[in-house]
ZATORKOL-757982 format. One record per residue (C-alpha): residue number from 1; x, z, y. Coordinates in nm, 3 decimals, padded with zeros to 5 digits. Example, Ala and Ser with C-alpha at 12.3 -4.5 7.8 and 13.67 -1.06 7.14 Angstrom:
2
REC pos      c1      c3      c2
REC   1  01.230  00.780 -00.450
REC   2  01.367  00.714 -00.106
***
This chain:
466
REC pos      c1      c3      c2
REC   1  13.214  11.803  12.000
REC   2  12.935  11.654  11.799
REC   3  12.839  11.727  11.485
REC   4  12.955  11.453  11.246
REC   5  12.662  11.320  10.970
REC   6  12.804  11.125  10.685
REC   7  12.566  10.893  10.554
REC   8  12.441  10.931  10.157
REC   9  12.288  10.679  09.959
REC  10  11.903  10.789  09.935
REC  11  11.667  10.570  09.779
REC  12  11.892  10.312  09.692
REC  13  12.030  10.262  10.038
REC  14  12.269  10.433  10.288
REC  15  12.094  10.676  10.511
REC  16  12.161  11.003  10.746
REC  17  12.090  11.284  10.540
REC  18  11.811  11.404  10.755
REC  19  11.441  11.391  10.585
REC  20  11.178  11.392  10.702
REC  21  10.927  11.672  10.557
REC  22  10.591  11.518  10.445
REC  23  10.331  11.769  10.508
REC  24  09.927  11.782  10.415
REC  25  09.636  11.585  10.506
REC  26  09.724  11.316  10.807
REC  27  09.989  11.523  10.979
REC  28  10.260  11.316  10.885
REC  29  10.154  10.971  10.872
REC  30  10.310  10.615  10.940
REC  31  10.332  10.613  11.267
REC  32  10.562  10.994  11.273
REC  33  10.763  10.856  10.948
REC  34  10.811  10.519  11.086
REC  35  11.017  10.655  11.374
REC  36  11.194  10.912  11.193
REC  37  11.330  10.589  10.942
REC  38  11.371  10.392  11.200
REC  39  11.675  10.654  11.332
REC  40  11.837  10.591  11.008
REC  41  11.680  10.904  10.830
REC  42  11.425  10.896  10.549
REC  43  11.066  10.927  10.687
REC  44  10.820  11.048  10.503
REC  45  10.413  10.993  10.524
REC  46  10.179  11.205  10.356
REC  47  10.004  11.062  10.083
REC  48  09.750  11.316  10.054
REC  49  09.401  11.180  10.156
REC  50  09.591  10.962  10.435
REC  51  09.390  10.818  10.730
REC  52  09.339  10.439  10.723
REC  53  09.187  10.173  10.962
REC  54  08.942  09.894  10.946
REC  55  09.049  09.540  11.052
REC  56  08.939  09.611  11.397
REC  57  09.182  09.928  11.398
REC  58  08.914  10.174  11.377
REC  59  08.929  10.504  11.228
REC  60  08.739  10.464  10.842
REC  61  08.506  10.784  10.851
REC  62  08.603  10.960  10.475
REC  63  08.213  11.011  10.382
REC  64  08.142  11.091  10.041
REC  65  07.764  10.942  09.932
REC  66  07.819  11.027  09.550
REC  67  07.570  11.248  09.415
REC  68  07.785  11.412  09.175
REC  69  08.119  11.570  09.220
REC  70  08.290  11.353  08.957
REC  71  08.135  11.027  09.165
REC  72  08.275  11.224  09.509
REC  73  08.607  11.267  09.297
REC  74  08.645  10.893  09.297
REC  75  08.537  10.840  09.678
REC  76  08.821  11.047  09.730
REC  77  09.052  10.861  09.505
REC  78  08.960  10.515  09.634
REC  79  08.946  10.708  10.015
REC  80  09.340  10.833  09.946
REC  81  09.472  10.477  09.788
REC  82  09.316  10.301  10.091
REC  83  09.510  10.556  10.347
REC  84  09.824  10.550  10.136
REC  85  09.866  10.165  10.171
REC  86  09.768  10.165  10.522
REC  87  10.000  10.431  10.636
REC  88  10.319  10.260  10.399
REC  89  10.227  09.945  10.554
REC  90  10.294  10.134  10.928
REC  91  10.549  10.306  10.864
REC  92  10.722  10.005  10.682
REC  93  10.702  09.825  11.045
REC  94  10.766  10.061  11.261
REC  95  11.076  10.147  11.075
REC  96  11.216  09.831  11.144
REC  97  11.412  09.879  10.739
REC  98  11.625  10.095  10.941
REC  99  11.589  10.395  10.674
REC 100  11.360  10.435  10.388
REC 101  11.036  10.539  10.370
REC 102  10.883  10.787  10.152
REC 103  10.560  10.896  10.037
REC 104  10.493  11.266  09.941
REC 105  10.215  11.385  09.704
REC 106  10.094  11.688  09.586
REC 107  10.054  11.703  09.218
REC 108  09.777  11.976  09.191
REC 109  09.587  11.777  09.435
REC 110  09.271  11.540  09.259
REC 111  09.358  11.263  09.065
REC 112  09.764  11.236  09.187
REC 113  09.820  10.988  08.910
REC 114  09.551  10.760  09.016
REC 115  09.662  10.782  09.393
REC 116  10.047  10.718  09.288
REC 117  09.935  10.429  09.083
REC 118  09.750  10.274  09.343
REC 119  09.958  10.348  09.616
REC 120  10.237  10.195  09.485
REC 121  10.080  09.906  09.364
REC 122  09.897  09.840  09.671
REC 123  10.215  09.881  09.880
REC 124  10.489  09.730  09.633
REC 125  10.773  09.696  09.814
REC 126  10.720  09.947  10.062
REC 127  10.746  10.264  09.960
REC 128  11.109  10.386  09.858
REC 129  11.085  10.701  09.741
REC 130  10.810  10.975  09.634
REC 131  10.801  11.387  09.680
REC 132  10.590  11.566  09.428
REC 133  10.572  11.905  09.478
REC 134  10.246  12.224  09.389
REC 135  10.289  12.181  09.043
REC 136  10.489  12.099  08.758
REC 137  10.535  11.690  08.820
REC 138  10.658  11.576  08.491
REC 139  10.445  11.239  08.485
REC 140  10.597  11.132  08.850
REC 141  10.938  11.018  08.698
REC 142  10.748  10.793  08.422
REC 143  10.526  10.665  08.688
REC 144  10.788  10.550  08.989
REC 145  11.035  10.432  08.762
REC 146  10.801  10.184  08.609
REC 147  10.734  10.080  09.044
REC 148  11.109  10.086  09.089
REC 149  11.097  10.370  09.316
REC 150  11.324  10.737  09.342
REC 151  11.161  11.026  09.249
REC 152  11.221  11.374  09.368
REC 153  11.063  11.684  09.263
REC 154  11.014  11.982  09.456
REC 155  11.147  12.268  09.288
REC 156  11.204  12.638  09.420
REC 157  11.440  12.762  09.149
REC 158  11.713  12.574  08.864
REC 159  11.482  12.716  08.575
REC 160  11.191  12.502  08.720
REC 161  11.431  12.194  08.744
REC 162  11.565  12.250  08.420
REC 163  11.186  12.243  08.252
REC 164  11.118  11.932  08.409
REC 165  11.505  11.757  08.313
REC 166  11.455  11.874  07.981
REC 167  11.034  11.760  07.923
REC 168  11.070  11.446  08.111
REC 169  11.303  11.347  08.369
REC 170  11.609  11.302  08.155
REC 171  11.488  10.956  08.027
REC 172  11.488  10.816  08.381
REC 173  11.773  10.977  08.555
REC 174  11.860  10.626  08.756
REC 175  11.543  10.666  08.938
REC 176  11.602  11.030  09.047
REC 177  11.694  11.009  09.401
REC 178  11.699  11.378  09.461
REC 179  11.625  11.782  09.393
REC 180  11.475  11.892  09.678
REC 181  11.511  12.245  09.684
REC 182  11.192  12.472  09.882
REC 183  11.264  12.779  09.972
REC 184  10.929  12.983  09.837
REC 185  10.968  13.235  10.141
REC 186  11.057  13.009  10.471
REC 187  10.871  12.660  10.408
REC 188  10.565  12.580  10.470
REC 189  10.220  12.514  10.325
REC 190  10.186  12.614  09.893
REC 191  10.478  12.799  09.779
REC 192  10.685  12.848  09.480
REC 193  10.702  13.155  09.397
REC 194  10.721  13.301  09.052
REC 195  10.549  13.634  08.918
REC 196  10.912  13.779  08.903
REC 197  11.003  13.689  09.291
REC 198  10.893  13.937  09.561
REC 199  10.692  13.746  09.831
REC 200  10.811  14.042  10.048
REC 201  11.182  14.008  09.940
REC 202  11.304  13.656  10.065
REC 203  11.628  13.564  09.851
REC 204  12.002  13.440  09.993
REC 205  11.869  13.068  09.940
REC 206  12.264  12.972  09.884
REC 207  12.306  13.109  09.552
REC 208  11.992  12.988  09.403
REC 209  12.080  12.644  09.491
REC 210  12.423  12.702  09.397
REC 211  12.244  12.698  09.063
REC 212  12.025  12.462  09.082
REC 213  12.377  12.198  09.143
REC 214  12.566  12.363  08.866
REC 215  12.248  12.256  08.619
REC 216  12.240  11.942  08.799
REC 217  12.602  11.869  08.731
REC 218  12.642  12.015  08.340
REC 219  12.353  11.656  08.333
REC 220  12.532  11.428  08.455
REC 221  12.387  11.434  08.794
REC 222  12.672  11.529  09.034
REC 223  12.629  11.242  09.240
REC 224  12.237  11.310  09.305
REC 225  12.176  11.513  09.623
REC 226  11.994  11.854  09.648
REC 227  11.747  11.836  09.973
REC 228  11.756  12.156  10.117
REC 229  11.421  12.208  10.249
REC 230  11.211  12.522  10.395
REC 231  11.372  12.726  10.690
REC 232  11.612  12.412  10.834
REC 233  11.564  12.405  11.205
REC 234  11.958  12.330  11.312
REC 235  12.216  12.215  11.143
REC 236  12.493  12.446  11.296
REC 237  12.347  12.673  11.121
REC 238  12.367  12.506  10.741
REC 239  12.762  12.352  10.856
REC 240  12.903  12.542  10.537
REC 241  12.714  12.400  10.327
REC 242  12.774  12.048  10.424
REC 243  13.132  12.013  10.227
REC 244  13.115  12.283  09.968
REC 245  13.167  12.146  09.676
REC 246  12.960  12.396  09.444
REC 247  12.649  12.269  09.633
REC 248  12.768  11.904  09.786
REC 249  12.590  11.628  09.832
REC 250  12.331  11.815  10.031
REC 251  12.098  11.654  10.281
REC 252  11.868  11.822  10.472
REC 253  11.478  11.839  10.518
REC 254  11.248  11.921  10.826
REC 255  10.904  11.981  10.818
REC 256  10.810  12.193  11.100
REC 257  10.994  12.021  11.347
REC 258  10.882  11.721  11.379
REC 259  10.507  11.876  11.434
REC 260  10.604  11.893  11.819
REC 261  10.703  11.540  11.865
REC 262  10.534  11.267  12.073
REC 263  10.450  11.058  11.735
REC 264  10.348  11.342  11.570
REC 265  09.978  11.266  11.463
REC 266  09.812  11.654  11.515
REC 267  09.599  11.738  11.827
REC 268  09.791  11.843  12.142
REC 269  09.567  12.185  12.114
REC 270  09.797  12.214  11.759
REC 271  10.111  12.162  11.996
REC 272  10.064  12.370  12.236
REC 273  09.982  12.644  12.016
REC 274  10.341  12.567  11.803
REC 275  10.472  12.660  12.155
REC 276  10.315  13.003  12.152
REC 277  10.405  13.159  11.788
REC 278  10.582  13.482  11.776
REC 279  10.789  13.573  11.495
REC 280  10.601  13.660  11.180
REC 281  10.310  13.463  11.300
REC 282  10.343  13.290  11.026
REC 283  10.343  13.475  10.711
REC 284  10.273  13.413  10.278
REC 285  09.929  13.499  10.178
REC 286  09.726  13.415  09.832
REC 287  09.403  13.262  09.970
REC 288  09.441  12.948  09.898
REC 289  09.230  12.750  09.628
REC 290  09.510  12.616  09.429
REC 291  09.624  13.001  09.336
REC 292  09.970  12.939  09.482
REC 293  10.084  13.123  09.750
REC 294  10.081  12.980  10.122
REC 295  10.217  12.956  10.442
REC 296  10.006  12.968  10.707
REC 297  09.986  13.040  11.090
REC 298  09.786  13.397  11.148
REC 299  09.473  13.317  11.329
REC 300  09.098  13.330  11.335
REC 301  09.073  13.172  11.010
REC 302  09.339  13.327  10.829
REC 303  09.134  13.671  10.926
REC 304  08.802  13.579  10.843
REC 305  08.945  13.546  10.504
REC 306  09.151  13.892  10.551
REC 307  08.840  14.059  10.645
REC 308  08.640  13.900  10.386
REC 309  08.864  13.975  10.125
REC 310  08.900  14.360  10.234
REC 311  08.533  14.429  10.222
REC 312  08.563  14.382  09.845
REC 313  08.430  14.622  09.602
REC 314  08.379  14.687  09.200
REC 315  08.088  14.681  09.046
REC 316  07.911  14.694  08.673
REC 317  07.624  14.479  08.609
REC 318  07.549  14.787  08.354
REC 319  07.599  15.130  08.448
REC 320  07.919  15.305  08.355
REC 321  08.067  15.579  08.402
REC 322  08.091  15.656  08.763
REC 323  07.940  15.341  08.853
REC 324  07.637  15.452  08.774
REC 325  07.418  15.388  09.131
REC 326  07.201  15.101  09.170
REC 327  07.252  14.827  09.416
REC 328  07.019  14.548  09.448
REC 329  07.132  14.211  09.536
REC 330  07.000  13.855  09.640
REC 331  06.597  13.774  09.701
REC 332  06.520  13.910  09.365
REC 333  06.691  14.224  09.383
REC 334  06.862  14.185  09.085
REC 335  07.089  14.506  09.009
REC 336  07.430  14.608  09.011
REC 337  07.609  14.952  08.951
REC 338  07.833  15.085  09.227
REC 339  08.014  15.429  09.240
REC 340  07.835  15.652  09.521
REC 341  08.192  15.618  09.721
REC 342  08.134  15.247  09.740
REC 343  07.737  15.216  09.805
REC 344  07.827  15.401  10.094
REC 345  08.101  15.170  10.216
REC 346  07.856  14.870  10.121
REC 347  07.605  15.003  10.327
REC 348  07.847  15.064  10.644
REC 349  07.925  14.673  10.589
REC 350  07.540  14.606  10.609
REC 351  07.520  14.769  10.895
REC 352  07.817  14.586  11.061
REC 353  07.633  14.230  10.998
REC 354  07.783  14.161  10.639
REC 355  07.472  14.180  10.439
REC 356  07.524  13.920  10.215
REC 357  07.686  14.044  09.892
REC 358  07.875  13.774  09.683
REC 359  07.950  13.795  09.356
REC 360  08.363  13.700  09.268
REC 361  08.565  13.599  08.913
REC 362  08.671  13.920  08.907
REC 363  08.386  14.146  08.897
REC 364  08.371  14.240  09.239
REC 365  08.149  14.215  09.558
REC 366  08.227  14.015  09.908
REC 367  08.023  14.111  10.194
REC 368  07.960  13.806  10.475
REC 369  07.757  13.760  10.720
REC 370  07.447  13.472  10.628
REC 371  07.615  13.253  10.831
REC 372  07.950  13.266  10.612
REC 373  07.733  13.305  10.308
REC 374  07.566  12.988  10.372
REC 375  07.851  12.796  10.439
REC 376  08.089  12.891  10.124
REC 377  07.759  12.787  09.966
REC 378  07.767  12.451  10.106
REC 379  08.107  12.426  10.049
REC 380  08.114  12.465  09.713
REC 381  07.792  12.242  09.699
REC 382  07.960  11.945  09.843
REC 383  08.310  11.996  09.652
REC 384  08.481  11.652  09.638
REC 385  08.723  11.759  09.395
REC 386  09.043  11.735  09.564
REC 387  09.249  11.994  09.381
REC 388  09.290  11.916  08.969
REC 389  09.123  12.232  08.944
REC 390  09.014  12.469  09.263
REC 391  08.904  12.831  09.219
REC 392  08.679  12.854  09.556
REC 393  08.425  12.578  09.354
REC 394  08.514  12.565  09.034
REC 395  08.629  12.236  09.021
REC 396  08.874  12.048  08.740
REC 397  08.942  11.727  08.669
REC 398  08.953  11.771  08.283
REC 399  08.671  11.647  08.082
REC 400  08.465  11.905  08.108
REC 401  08.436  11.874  08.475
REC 402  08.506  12.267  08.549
REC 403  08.772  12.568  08.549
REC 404  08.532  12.773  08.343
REC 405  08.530  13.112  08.545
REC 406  08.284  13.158  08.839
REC 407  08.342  13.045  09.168
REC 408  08.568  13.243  09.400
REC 409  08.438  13.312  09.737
REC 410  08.734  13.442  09.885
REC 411  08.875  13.145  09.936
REC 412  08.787  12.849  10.125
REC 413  08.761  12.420  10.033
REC 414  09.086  12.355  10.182
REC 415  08.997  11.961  10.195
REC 416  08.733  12.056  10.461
REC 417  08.956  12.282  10.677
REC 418  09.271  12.071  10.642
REC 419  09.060  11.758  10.759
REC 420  08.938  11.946  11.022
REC 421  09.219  12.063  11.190
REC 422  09.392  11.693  11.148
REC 423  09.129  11.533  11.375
REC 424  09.084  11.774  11.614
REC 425  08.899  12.082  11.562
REC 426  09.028  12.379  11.738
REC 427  09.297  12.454  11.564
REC 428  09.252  12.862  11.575
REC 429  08.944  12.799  11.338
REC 430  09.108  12.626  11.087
REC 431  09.385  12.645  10.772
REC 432  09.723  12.603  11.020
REC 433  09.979  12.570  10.768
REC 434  10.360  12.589  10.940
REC 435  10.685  12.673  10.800
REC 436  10.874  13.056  10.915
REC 437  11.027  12.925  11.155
REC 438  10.792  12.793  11.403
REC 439  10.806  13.082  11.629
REC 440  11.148  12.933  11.694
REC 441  11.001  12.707  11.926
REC 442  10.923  12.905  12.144
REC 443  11.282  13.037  12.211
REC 444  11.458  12.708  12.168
REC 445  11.564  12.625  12.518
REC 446  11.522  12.246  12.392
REC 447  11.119  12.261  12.411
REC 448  11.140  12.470  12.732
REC 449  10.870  12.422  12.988
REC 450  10.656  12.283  12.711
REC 451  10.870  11.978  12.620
REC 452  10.780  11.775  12.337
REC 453  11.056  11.519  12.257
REC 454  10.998  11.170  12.098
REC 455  11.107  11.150  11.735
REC 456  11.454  10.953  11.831
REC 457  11.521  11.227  12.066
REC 458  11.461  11.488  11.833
REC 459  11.680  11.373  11.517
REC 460  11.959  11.271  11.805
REC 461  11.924  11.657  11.855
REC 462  11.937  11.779  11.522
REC 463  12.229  11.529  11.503
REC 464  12.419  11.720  11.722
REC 465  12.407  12.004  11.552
REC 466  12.125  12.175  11.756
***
């Protein structure tokens, strides 16, 4: 027997409960969200520094000229509108108005208002609904509403919906199209945890979104749909949750999934290795720029970071107490105090090839090699400002143009790596962000001998229940 979808109405319009997860930089774009609308689902493009085309259909290289990073800031605004419009404007037609399309944003990334103004202006008409996740979104209701397009935050707990209901999104509840729940340990990408939540503890994600309905209903909104999102891969497995009425109506979001499809935009390299992850392969780790936790695929990357951030030591630029032993740094040889225990371990990482010794926020020493050394460097040179304020360069988009604390070089400009590995690079070298459940893939019997289905075939799969 199959298993039997009702429709919902999302965005205004009757659709399968099956959403399509947006994802980062170009990996879902209008060609991937197209099709999945075009089943009668709700596809969604990313609208974070999206790909666009000239007239003649070729790629537009994203260079940034701009001397300064606040005039590289606005290449990358213009840059993101551009790819935003041109990716609606695909997915619009290959969707056929068979199911809505949606665009999802990140609201720590740089200058999310100005992209979500001039996205939706520039595509009026075609975009039906927006995700806002990484953040606190309480501008996003204010903003679609005034477009005539359904909002829907990404929340990972009731007490973060409730601060956002109560601050904002009470004055336009006709607009909210749904509460799309993330579970902070399964999904994908920048996670919501809280300082109170265990990132090795995952949580029963029932009764926290048994919660998040009951606050959803004492408002008013008992009609609006929670999106269950982060650790769907078959619906079997979710069937009790379908009809219960302390958490009904529910639809249901995939992000990893529809990575291995033929319309999937990322590099068959990226495929194929989807096909090889093992279970915890993909695991939470605090690199990232933004300060959030992540999600991310354990590779060559992800341990060059690892590595760099273990080789970390304490030092005094005055001596105290037992860091009292001199250690001079850069051309100059300017001085820092180390304990005895931890010259010694400094000069084992010299040895090793890590003779570069950078200087973090928090009063501590990297060591890299020149060749990593040189690169943060030029990194952090060439920041673009892509976060609304990034730790690895310093970055904000306030007035003041900075976060105010040093640079951090244990992390990494995620709008370099994350462009990287969307256009081709080998994807072992770069950020690989997934959700916990990848490593399913390679057990599913449905992608066995390396099949990659078409987007139709795979949400007639998850259809069925599988």
């Amino acid at each position: 027997m199959g298993f039997v979808l009702n429709q919902m109405r999302i965005s205004g319009r009757d659709a399968l409960p099956l959403i399509e997860g947006g994802k980062g930089i170009a990996v879902s774009n209008g060609e991937s969200s197209g099709a999945w609308a075009a089943t009668g689902g709700a596809g969604t493009f990313s609208g974070v520094n999206a790909d666009s085309r000239d007239d003649d259909g070729e790629m537009v290289f994203q260079d940034y000229l701009g001397r300064t990073r606040r005039d590289r800031h606005d290449e990358l605004i213009a840059h993101a509108v551009r790819g935003a419009i041109f990716q609606a404007r695909t997915a619009y037609e290959i969707s056929n108005g068979a199911g809505p399309i949606h665009m999802n944003i990140l609201w720590e990334m740089g200058g999310a208002e100005r992209v979500l103004h001039g996205a939706l202006q520039g595509a009026h008409g075609l975009i039906d609904g927006v995700t806002c996740g990484a953040g606190m979104p309480y501008k996003v209701a204010e903003i679609t509403a005034s477009y005539g397009v359904y909002y829907y935050p990404i929340v990972s707990s009731a007490r973060a919906f409730r601060a956002l209901w109560k601050r904002a999104y009470h004055k336009f509840p006709e607009w909210l199209g749904g509460v799309v729940y993330e579970d902070p340990w399964r999904a994908g990408g920048h996670n919501g945890l809280s300082n109170s939540e265990d990132p090795e503890k995952p949580e029963d994600p029932k009764p926290r979104v048994r919660e998040l309905r009951k606050l959803m209903n004492q408002v008013g909104l008992n009609d609006v749909p929670v999106v269950m999102a982060g650790g769907v891969w078959r619906l079997d497995e979710w069937a009790d949750w379908i009809d219960d009425p302390e958490l009904a109506p529910v639809a249901f979001q995939f992000g990893t999934r529809p990575l291995l499809t033929e319309e999937s935009p990322i590099s068959n390299e990226w495929k194929q290795r989807l096909l090889t992850l093992e279970e915890g392969d993909v695991f939470l780790n605090r690199y990232s720029p933004t300060g959030f936790y992540s999600s991310a695929v354990r590779n060559d990357f992800i341990e060059e970071l690892r590595q760099r951030n273990e080789r970390q030591i304490a030092f005094s630029s005055e001596p105290v107490g037992e860091h009292d032993t001199p250690f001079p740094m850069g051309p100059r040889g300017r001085k820092v105090y180390l304990t005895g225990e931890e010259l010694h371990r400094a000069e084992g990482w010299k040895a090793d090839g890590f003779a570069e010794a950078m200087r973090t926020p928090d009063s501590t020493l990297i060591f890299v090699s020149m060749e990593s050394r040189n690169q943060i460097l030029t990194h952090q040179i060439e920041c673009m400002g892509c976060l609304s304020a990034c730790r690895f360069s310093n970055w904000s988009e306030s007035e003041a143009g900075t976060t105010g604390r040093k640079t951090d070089p244990r992390s990494y400009c995620i709008q370099k790596t994350l462009q990287n590995i969307a256009h081709g690079v080998e994807p072992d070298t770069q950020l690989m962000f997934a959700g916990h459940n990848a490593y399913r893939f390679a057990s599913d019997p449905y992608y066995a001998n390396g099949f990659v289905p078409t987007v139709k075939e795979l949400v007639d799969r998850i259809k069925s229940g599988a």
